[in-house]
Backbone as CSV, one residue per row, in Angstrom:
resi,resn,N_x,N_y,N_z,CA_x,CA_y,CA_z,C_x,C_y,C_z
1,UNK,107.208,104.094,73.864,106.952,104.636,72.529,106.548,103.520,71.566
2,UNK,107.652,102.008,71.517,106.659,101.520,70.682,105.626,100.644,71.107
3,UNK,104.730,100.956,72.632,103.759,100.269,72.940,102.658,101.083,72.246
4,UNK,103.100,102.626,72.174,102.132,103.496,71.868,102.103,103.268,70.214
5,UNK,103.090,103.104,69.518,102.833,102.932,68.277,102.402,101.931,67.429
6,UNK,102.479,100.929,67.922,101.816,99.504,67.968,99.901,99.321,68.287
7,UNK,99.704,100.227,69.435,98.118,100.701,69.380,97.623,101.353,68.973
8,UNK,98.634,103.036,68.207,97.946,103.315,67.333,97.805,103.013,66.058
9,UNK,98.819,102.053,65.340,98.294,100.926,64.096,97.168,100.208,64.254
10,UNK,97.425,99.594,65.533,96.358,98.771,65.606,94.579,99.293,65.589
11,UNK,94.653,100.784,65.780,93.820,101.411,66.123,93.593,101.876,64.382
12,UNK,94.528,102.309,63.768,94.230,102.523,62.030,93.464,101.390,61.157
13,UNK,93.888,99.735,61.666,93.340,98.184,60.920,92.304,98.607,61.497
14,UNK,91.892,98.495,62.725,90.299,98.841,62.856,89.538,99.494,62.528
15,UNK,90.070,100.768,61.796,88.967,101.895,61.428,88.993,101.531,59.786
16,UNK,90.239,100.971,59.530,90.069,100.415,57.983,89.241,99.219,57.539
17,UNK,88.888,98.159,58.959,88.033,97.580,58.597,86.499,98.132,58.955
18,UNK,86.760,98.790,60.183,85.177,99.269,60.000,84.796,100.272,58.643
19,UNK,85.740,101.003,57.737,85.282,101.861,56.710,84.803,100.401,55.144
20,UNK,85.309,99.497,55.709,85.047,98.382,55.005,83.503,97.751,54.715
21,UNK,83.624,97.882,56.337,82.330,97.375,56.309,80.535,97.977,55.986
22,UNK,79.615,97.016,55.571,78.787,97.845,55.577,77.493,97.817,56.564
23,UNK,77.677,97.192,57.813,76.686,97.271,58.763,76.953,98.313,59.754
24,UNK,75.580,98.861,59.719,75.419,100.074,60.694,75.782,99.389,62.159
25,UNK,75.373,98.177,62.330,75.649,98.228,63.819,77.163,98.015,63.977
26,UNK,78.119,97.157,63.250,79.502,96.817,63.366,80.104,98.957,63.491
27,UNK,79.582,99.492,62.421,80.083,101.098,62.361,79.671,101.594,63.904
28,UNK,78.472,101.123,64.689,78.135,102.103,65.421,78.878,101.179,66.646
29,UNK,79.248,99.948,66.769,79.897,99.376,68.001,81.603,100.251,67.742
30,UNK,81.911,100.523,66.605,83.066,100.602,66.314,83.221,102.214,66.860
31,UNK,82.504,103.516,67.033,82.139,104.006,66.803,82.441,104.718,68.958
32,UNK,81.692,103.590,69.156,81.599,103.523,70.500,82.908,103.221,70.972
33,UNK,83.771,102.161,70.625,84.917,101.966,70.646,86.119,102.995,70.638
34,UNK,86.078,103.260,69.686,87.167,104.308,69.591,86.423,105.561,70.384
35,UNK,85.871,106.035,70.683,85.286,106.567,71.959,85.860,106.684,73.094
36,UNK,85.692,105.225,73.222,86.410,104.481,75.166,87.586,104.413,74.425
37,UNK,88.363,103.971,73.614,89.946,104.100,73.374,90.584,105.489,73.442
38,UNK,89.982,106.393,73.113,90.621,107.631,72.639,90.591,108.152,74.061
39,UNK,89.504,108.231,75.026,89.019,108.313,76.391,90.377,108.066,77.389
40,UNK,90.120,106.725,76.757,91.213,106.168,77.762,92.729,106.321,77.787
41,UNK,93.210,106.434,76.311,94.756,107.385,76.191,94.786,108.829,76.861
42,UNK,93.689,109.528,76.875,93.773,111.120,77.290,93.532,110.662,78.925
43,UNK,93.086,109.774,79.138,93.065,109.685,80.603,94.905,109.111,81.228
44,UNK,94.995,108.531,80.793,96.260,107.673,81.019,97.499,108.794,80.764
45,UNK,97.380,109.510,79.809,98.374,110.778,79.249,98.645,112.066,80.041
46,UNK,96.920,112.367,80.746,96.713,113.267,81.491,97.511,113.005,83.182
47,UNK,96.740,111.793,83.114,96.965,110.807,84.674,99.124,111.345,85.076
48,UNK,99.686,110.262,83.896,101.351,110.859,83.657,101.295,112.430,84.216
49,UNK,100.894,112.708,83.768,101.486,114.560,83.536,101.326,115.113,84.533
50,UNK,100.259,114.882,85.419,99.919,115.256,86.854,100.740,114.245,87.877
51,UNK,101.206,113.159,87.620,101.871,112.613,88.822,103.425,113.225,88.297
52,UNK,103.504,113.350,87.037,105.005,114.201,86.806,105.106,115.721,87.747
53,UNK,104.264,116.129,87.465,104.318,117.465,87.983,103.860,117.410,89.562
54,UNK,103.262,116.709,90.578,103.556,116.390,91.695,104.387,115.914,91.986
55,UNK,104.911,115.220,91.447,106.520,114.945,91.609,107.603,115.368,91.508
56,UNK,107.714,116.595,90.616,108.988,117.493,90.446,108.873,118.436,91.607
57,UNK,107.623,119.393,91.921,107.213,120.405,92.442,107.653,120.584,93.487
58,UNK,108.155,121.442,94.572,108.235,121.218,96.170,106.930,121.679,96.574
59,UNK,106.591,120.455,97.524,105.430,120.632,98.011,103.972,120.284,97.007
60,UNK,104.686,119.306,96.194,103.343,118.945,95.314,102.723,118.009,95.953
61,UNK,101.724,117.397,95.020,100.577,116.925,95.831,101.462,114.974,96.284
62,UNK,102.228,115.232,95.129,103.086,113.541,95.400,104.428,113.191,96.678
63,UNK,104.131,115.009,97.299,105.248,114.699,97.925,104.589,115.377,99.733
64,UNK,103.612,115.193,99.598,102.685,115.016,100.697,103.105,113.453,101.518
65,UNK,103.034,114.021,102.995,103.350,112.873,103.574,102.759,111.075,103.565
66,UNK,101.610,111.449,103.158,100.642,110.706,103.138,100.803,109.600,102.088
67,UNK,101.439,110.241,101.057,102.101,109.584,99.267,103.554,109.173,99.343
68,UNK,103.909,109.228,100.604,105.491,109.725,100.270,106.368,108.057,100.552
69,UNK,105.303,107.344,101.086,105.506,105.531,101.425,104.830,104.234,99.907
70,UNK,104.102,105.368,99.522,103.400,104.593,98.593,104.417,104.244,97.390
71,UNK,104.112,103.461,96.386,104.307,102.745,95.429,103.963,104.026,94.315
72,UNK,104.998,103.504,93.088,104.225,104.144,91.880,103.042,103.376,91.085
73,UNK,102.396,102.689,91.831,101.394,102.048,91.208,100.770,102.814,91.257
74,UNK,100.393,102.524,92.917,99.217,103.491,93.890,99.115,104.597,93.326
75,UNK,100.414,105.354,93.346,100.364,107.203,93.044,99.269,107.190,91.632
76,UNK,100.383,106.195,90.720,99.685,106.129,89.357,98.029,106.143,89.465
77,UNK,97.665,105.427,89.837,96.230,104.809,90.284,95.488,106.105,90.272
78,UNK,96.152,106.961,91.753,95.152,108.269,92.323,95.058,109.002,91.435
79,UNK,96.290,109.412,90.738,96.698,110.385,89.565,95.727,110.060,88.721
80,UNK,95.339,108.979,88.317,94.089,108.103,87.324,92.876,108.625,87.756
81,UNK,92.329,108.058,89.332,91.232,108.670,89.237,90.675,110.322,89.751
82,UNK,91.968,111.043,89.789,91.902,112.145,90.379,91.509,113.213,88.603
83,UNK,92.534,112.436,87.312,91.967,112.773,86.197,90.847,112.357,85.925
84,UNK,90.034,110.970,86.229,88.734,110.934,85.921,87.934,112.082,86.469
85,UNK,88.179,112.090,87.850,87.056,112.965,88.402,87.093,114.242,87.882
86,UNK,88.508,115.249,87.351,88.067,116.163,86.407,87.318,116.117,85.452
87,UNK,88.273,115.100,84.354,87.287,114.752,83.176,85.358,114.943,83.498
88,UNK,85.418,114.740,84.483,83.766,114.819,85.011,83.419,115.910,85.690
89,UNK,84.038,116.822,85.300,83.720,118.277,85.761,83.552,118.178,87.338
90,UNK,84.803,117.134,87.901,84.346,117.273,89.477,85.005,118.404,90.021
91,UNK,84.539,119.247,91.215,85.468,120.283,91.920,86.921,119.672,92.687
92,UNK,87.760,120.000,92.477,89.059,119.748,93.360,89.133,120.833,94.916
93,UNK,88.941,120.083,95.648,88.438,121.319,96.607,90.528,121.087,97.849
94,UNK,91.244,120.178,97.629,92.637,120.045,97.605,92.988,121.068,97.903
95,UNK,93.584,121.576,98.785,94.966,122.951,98.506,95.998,122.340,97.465
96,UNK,96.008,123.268,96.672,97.009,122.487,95.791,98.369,124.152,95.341
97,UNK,99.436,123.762,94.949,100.291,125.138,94.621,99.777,125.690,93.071
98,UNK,100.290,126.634,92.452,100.235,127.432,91.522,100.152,126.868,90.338
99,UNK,100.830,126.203,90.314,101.584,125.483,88.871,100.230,124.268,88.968
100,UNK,100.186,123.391,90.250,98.771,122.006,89.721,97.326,122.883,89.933
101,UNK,97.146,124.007,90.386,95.593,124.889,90.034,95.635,125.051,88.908
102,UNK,96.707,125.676,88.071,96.980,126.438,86.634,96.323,124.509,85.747
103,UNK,97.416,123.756,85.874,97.004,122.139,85.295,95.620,121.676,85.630
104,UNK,94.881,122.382,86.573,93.628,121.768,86.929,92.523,122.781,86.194
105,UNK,93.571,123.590,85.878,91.567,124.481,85.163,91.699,124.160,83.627
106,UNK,93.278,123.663,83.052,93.642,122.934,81.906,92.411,121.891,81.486
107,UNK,93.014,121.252,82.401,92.039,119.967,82.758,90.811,119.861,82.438
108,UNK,90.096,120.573,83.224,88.617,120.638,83.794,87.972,121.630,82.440
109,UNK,88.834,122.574,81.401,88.632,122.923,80.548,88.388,121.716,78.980
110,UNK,89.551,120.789,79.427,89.605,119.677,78.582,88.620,118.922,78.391
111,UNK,88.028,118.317,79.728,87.212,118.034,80.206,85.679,117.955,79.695
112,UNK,85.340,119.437,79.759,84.213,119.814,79.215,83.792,119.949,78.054
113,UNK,85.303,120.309,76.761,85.048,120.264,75.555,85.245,118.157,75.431
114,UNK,85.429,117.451,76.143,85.577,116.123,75.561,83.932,115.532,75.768
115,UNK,83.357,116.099,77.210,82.038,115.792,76.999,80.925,116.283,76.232
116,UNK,81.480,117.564,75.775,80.515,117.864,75.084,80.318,117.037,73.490
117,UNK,82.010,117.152,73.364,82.657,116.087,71.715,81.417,114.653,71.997
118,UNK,81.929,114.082,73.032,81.339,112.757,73.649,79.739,112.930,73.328
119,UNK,78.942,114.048,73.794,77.757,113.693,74.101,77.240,113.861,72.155
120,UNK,77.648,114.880,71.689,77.066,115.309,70.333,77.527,113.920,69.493
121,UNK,78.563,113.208,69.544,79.220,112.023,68.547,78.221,110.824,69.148
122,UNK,77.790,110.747,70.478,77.299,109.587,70.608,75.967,109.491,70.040
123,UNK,75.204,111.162,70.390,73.432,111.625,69.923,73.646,111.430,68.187
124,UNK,74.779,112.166,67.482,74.468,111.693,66.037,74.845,109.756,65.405
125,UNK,75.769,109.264,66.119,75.796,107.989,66.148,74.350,107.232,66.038
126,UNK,73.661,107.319,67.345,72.603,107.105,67.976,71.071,107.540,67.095
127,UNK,71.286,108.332,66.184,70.094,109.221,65.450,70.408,108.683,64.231
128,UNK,71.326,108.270,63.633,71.741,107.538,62.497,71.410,106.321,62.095
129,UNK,71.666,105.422,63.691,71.352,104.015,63.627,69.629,104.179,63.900
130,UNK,69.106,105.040,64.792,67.774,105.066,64.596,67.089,104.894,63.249
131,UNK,67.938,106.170,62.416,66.860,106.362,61.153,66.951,105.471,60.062
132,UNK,68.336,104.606,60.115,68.674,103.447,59.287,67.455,102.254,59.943
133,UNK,67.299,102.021,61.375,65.852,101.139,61.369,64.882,101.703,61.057
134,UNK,64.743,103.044,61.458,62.928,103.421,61.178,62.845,103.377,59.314
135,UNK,63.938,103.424,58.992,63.855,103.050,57.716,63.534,101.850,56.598
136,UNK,64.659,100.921,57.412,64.269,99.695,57.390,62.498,99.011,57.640
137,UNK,62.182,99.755,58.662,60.673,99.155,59.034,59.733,99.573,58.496
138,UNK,60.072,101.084,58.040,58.907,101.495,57.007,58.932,100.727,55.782
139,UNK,60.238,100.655,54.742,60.051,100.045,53.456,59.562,98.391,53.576
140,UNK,59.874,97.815,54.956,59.096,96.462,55.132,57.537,96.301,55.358
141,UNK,57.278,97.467,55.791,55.642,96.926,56.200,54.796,97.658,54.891
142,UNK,55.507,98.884,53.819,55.055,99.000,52.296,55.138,97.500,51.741
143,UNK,55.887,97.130,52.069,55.655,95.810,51.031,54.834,94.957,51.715
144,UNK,54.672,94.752,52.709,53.820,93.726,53.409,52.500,94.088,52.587
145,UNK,52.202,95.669,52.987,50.975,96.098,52.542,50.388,95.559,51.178
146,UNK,52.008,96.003,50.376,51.498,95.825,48.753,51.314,94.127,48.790
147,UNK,51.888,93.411,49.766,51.651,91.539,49.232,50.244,91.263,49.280
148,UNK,50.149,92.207,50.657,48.204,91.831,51.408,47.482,92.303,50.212
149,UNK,47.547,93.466,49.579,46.491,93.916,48.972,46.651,92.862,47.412
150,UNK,47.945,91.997,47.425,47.801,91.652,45.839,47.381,90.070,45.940
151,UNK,47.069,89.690,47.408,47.219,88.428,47.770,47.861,87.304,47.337
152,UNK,49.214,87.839,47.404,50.268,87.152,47.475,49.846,85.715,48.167
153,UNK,50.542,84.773,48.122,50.889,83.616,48.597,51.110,83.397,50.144
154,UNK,51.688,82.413,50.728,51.896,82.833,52.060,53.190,82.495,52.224
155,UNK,53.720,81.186,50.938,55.058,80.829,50.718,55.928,81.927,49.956
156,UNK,55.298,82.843,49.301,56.023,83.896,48.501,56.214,84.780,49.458
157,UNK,55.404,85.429,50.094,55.294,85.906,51.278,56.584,85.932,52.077
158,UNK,56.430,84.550,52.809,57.359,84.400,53.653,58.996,84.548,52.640
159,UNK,59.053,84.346,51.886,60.652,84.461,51.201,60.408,85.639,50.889
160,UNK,59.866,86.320,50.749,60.327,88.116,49.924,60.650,88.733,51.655
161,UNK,59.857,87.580,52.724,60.310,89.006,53.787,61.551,87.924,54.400
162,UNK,62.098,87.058,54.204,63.692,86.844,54.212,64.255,87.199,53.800
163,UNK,64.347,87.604,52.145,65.022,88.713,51.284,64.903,89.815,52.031
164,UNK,63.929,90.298,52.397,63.921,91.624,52.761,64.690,91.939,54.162
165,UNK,64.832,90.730,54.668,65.434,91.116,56.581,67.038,90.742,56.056
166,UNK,67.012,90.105,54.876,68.527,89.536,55.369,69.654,89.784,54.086
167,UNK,68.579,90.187,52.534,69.576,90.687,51.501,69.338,92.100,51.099
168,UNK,68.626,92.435,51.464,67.581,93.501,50.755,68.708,94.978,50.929
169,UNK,69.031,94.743,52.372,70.113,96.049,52.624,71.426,96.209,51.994
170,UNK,71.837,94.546,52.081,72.864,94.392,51.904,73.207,94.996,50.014
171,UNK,72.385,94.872,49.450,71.956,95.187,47.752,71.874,96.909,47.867
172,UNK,71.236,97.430,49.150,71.149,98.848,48.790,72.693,99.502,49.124
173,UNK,73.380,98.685,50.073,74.771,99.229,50.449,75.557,99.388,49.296
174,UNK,75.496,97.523,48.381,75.968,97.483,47.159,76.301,98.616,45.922
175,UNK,74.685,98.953,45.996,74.349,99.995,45.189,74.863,101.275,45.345
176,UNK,74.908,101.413,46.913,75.425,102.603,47.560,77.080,103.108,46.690
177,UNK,77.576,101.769,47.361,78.984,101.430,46.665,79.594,102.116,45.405
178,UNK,78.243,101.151,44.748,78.193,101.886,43.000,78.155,102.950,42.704
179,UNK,77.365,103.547,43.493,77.194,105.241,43.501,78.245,106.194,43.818
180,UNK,79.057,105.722,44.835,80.177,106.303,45.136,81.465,106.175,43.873
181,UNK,81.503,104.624,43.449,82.548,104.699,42.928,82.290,105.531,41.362
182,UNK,81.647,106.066,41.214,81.167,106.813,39.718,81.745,108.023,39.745
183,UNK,81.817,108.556,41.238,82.418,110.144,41.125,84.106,109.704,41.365
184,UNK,84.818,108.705,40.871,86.525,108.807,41.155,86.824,108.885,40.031
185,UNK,88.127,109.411,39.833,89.041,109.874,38.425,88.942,108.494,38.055
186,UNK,88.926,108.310,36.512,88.680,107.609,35.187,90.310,106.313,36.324
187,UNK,91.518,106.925,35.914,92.649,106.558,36.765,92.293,105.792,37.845
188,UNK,91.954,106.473,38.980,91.962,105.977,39.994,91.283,104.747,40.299
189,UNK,89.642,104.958,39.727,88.803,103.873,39.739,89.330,102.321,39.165
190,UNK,89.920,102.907,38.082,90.626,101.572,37.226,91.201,100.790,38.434
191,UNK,92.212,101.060,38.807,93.486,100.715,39.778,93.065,100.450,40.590
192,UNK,91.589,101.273,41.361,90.876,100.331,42.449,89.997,99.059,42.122
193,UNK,89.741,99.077,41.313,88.743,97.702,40.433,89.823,96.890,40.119
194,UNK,91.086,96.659,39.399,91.947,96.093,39.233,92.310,95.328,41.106
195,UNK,92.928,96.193,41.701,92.755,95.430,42.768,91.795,94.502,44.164
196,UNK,90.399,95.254,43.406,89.737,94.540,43.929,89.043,93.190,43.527
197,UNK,89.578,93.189,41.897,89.044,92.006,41.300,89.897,90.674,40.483
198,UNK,91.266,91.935,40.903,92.292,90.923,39.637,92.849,89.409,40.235
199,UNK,92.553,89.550,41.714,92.875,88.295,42.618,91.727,86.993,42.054
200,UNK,90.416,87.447,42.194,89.214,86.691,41.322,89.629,85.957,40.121
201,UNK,89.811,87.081,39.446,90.155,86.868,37.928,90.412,85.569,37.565
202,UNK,92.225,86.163,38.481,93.228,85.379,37.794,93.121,83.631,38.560
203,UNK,91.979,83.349,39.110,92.078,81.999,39.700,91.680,81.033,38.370
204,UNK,91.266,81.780,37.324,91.066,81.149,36.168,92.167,80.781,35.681
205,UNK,92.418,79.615,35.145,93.705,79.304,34.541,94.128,80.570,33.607
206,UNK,92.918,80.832,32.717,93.053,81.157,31.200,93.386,82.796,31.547
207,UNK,93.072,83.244,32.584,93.163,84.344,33.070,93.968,84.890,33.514
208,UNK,94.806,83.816,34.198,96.202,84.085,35.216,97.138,83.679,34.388
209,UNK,97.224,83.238,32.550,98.572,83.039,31.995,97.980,84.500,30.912
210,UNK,96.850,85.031,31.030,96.961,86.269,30.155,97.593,87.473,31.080
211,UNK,97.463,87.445,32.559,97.972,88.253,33.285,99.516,88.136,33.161
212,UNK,99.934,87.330,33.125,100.915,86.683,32.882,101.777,87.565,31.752
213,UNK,101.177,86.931,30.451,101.799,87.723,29.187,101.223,89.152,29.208
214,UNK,99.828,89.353,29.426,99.480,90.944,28.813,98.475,91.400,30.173
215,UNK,99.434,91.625,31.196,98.910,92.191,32.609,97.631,93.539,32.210
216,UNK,98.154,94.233,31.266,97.372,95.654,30.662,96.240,95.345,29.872
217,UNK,95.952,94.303,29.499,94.473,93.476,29.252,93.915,93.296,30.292
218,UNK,94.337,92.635,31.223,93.451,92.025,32.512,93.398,93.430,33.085
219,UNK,93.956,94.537,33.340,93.780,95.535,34.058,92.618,96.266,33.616
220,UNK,92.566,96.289,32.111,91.326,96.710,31.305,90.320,95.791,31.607
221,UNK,90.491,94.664,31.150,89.303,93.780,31.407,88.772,94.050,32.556
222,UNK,89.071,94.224,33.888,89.067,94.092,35.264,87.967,95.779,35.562
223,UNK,88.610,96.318,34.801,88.222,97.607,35.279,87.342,98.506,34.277
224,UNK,87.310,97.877,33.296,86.046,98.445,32.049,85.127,97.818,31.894
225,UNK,85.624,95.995,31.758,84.573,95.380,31.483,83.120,94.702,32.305
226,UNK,84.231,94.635,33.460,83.255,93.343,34.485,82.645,94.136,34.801
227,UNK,81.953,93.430,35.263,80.368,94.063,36.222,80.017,93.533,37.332
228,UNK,80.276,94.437,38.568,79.760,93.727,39.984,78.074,93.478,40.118
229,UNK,77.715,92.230,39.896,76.209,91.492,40.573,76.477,91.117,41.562
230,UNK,74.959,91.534,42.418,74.972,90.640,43.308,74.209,89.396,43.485
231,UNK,74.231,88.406,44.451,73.479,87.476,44.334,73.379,86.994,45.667
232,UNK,72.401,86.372,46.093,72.167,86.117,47.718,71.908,83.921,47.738
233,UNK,72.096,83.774,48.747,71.722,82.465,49.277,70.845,81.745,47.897
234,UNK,70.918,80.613,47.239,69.433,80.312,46.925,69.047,80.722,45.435
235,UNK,69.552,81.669,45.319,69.262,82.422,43.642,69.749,81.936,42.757
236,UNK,69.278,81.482,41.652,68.958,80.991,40.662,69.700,81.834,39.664
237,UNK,71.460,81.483,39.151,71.765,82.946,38.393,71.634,81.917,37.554
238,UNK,71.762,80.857,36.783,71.698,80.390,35.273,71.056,79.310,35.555
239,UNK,70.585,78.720,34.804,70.217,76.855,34.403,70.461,76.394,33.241
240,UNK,70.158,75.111,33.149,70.702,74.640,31.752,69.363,75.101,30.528
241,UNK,69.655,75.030,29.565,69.214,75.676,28.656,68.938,77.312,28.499
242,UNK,69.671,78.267,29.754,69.592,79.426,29.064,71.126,79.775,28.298
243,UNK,70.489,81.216,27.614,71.488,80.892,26.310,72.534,82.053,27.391
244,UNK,74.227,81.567,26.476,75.127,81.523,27.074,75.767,83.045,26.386
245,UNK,75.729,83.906,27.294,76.057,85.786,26.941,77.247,85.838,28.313
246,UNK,77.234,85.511,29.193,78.728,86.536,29.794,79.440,85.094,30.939
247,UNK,80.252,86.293,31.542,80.757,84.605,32.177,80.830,85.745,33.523
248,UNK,80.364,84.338,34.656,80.284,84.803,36.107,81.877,84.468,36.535
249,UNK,82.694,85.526,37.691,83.487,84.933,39.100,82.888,85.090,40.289
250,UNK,82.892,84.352,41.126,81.982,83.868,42.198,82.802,84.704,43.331
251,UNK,82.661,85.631,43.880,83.539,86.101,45.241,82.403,85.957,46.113
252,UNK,83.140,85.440,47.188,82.276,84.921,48.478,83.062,86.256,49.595
């Protein structure tokens, strides 16, 4: 019990970091993952239940002469791939008693709704990450077009399509972000901006002794005032002589 509860935490940090993240491919490896994990508990769960029940039964399949020297590894093992081969809609062609036919059309019922779950989660997975590239490749070769026709440079050129392969998404996810967080209660949003920014903040001296005395300022400040920019490799956010309107925190 707590091996099982220990993997399924461990199985919650992972889906909390993949909801974290914003690359389609990390979502779609992740995706695949819990796939073969979830696979593999119903196999392992199933596997148990059938060597339990050959084993209680008189005359079950575990108490066949043939099983009756073996190890509970081994048994374990067959029991394993005797559930794969359902899971795969294989025929059990076995004499088997009342009670493991009744567990085998269970099975083989299970079976069929997991491949079908399997095949539709992997085709929309799969059609998702497609249309996120065919997407990607169309809005890159519009701009190529628009550089050719304005005869762009070849040095400008080449940096708008580094921006474009390597920040360009990352800014629309951003945005994405933004978009989402507009529809949360007035409340809620606060308290999530507060914690996503008050760690930043307060690395400022001047910041972390106002948190200090008037925590309900910085919570306001944090969550009314600031403004998430982004900025990539290389970019140019101030120089000397422009005039001085807001103040940047740098989160990497």
């Amino acid at each position: 019990h707590l091996r099982l509860t220990r993997s399924v935490k461990w199985m919650q940090r992972m889906k909390a970091l993949a909801d974290r993240s914003n690359s389609t491919l990390i979502l779609f490896g992740f995706s695949v993952f819990n796939m073969a994990s979830s696979l593999l508990w119903a196999v392992h769960f199933i596997a148990c239940l059938w060597f339990w029940i050959g084993d209680r039964l008189h005359n079950g399949w575990a108490q066949q002469a043939r099983f009756r020297e073996e190890d509970v590894v081994t048994l374990y093992l067959y029991a394993a791939r005797w559930t794969v081969a359902q899971l795969c809609l294989r025929t059990d062609i076995e004499v088997r008693t009342a009670p493991e036919y009744g567990f085998t059309v269970l099975v083989g019922m299970f079976g069929l709704v997991c491949v079908s779950a399997i095949i539709s989660a992997a085709t929309a997975t799969v059609a998702e990450f497609d249309r996120a590239n065919r997407d990607n490749k169309v809005q890159r070769r519009q701009m190529l077009e628009m550089l050719h026709r304005h005869n762009v440079s070849l040095e400008l050129t080449q940096a708008l399509r580094w921006y474009y392969q390597n920040i360009h998404s990352q800014r629309r996810n951003a945005a994405r972000e933004q978009d989402m967080l507009r529809h949360l209660p007035k409340d809620l949003l606060m308290r999530l901006l507060n914690e996503m920014r008050s760690t930043v903040v307060t690395k400022h001296v001047l910041f972390a002794e106002l948190n200090k005395d008037t925590p309900r300022l910085v919570f306001r400040l944090v969550g009314s005032i600031m403004e998430h920019v982004f900025s990539h490799q290389g970019e140019i956010v101030f120089t000397a002589g422009d005039l001085c309107s807001k103040m940047y925190f740098v989160a990497v």
